[in-house]
C-alpha distance (Angstrom), angle and dihedral (degrees) to the residues before:
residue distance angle dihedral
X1 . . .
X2 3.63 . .
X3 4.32 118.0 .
X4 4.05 86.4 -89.0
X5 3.72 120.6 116.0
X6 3.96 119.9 -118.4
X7 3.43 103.4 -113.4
X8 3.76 126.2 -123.9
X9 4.21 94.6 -95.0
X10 3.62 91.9 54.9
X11 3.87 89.2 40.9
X12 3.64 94.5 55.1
X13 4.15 87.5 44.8
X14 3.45 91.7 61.8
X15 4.12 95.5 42.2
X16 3.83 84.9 42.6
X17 4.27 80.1 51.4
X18 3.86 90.0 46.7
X19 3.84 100.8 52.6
X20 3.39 91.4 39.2
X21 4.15 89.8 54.9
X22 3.72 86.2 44.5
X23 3.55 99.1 46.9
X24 3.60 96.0 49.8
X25 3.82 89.9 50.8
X26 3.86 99.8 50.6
X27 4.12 78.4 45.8
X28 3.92 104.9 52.8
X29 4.56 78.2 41.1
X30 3.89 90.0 60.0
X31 3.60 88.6 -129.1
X32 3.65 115.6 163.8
X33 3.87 109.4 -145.2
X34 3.77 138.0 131.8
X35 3.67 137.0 -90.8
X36 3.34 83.4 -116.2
X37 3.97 98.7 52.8
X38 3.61 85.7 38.4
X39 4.16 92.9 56.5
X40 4.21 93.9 39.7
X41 4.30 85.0 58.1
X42 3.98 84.9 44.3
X43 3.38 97.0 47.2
X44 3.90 99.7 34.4
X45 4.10 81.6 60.5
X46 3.61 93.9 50.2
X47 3.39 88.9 51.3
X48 4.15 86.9 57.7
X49 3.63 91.8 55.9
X50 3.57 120.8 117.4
X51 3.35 124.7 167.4
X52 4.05 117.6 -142.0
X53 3.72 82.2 -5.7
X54 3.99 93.0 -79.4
X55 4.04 107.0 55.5
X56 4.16 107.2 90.3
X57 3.77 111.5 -163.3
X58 3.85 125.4 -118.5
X59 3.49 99.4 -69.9
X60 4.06 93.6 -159.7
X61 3.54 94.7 52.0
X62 4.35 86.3 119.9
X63 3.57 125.9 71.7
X64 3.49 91.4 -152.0
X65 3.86 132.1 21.9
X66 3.84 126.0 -141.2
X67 3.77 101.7 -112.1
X68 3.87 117.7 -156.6
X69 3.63 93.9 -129.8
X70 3.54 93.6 61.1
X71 4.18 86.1 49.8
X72 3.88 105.0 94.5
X73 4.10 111.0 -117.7
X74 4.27 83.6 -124.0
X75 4.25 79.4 64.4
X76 3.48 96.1 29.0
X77 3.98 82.4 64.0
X78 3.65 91.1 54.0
X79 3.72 100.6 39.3
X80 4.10 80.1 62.8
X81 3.65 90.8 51.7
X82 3.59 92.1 54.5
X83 3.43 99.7 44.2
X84 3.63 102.4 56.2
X85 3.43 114.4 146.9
X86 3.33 95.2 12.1
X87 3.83 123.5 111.6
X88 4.10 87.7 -132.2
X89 4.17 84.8 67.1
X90 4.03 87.6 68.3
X91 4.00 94.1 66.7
X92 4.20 89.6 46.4
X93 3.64 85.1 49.6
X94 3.64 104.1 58.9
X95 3.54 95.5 40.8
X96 4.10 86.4 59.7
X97 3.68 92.6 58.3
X98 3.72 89.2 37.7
X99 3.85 82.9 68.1
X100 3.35 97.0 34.7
């Protein structure tokens, strides 16, 4: 990739690509969770992405972030379970003992 940005379009493609991946795999796992747990995993892997290891995407591609307080603490608990070993699972963490 050259030193141009991605625009937004081909940002949102490749969120649209991500919570569509993620989706389907919380789906096919029986998972129960929210569309709102199911967005913050989407968008916290987005927010990994890094193209040739230098290139960040957009990061206001979303109108509207998932916000762990609006996560459940039943989801919350299995948002932690499928982060682990990730450094997304931190976050999800501390707002369990936050309620807690």
């Amino acid at each position: 990739m050259d030193n141009r940005k991605l625009d937004r379009e081909a940002c949102l493609g490749i969120y649209q690509t991500i919570y569509e991946t993620t989706l389907s795999v919380i789906t096919e796992c029986e998972l129960q969770l929210s569309n709102d747990g199911v967005n913050y995993v989407a968008q916290c892997f987005y927010d990994g992405v890094l193209i040739n290891g230098t290139h960040e995407l957009d990061p206001n591609v979303f109108t509207k972030r998932a916000k762990l307080d609006d996560i459940s603490s039943k989801d919350l608990v299995t948002l932690a379970a499928m982060l682990e070993g990730t450094d997304f699972r931190v976050d999800v963490v501390q707002a369990l003992k936050r309620r807690n």
